[in-house]
C-alpha positions in Angstrom: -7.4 -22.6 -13.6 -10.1 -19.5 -14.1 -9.7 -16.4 -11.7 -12.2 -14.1 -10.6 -12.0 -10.5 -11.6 -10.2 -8.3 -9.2 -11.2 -4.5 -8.5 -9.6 -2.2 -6.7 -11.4 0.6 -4.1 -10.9 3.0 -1.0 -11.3 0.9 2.1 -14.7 1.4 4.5 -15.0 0.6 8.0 -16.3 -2.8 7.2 -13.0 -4.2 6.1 -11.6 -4.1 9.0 -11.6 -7.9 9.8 -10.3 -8.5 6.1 -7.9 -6.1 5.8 -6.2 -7.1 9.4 -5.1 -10.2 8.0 -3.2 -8.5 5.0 -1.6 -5.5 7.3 -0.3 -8.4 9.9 1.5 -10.4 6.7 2.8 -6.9 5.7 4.6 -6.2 8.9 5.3 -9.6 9.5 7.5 -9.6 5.4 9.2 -6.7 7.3 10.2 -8.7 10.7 7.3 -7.3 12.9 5.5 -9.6 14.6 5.9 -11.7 17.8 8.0 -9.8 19.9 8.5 -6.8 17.5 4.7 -6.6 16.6 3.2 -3.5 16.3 2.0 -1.9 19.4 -2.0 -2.5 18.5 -2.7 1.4 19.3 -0.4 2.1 16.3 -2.6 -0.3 14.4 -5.8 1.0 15.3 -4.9 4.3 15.0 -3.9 3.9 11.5 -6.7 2.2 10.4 -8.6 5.2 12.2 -6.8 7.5 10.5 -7.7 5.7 6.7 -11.5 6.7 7.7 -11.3 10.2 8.5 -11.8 12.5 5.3 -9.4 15.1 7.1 -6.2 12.8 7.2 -3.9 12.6 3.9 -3.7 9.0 4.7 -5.6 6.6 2.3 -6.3 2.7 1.7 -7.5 1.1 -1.0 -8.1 -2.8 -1.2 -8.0 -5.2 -3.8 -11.1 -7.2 -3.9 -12.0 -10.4 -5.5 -15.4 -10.2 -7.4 -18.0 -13.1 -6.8 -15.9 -13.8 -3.4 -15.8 -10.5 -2.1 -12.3 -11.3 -0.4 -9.5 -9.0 0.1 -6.5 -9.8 -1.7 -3.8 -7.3 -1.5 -3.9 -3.7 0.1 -2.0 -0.6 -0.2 -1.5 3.0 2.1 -0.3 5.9 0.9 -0.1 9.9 2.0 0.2 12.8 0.5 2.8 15.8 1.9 4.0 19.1 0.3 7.5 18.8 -1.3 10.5 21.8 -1.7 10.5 21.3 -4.9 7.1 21.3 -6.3 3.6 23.0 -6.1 1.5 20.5 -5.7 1.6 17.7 -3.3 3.5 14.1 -3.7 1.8 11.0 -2.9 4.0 8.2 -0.5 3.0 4.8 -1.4 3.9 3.5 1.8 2.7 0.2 1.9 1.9 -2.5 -0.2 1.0 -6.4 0.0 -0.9 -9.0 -1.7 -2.1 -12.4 0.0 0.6 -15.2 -1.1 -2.1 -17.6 -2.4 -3.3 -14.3 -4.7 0.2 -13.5 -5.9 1.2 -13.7 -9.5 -2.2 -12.4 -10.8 -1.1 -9.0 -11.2 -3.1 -7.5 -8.0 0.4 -5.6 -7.2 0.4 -4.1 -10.7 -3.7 -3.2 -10.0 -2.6 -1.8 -6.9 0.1 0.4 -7.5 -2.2 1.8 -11.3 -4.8 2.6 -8.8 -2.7 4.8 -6.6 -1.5 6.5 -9.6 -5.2 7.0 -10.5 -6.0 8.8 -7.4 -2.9 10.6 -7.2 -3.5 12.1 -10.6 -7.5 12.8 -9.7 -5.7 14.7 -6.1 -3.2 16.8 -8.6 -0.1 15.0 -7.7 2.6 15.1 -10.1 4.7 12.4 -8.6 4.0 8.9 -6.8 7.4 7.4 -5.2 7.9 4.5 -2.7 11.2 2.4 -1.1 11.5 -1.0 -0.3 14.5 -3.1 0.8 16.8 -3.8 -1.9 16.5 -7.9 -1.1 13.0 -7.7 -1.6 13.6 -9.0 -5.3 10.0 -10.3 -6.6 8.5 -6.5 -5.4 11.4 -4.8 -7.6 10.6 -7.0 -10.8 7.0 -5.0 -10.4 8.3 -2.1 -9.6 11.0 -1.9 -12.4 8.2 -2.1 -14.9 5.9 0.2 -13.7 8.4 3.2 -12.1 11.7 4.3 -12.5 14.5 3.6 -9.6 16.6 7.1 -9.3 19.4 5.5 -7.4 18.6 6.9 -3.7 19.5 5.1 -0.6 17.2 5.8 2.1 18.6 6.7 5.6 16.9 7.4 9.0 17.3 7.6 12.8 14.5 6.3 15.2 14.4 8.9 17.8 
């Protein structure tokens, strides 16, 4: 079985309809949907906030060439940090679409962030995901280093 190329890039307002698909499977891997859904105003206004050049929140897609489908996505932010200059970059979120997975679109995904972390003079990408999420940390544990944190927070 042949695969199409797969290239990564900064997500326009005409991927809206695509990338929906691929945000939904994200929340629903972390138990929102149904009844703990999203609110859509939280949806919209994210996807807002990927489109305006004043927000430190970015997308970028992974897209199938020939096709032109979306097959994975990933969000991150930038902030200031206490303990260095220049700003850190959040990798927040990242998914790829099941039937895609295993062709290394994570991997392209997560290279691509680092790319554009480096070009925004970011000296350190991170990210957190649940410890039972076991085929993410096989990525992850080749292409970062886990420092041993535990993540703790309050909904207020």
């Amino acid at each position: 079985m042949t695969t199409a190329p797969v290239s990564v890039r900064p997500a326009t307002a005409d991927d809206y309809a695509a990338w929906r698909p691929l945000w939904d499977g994200y929340n629903a891997f972390y138990g929102r949907f149904g009844a703990t859904a999203l609110p859509e105003h939280i949806t919209a206004s994210t996807w807002q906030r990927f489109l305006d050049p004043a927000e430190p929140m970015h997308c970028l897609v992974a897209q199938e060439e020939g096709s032109g489908a979306l097959l994975g996505l990933t969000h991150c932010l930038y902030h200031r940090s206490m303990t260095r200059i220049e700003p850190v970059c959040y990798l927040s979120d990242l998914f790829t679409r099941e039937a895609a997975r295993g062709r290394g679109i994570g991997r392209l995904l997560i290279e691509a962030v680092y790319e554009q972390a480096r070009a925004a003079g970011s000296s350190r990408v991170y990210w957190q995901t649940q410890e039972t999420n076991a085929a993410g940390r096989l990525l992850y544990d080749k292409v970062a280093k886990h420092h041993g944190f535990i993540v703790y927070a309050k909904e207020l």
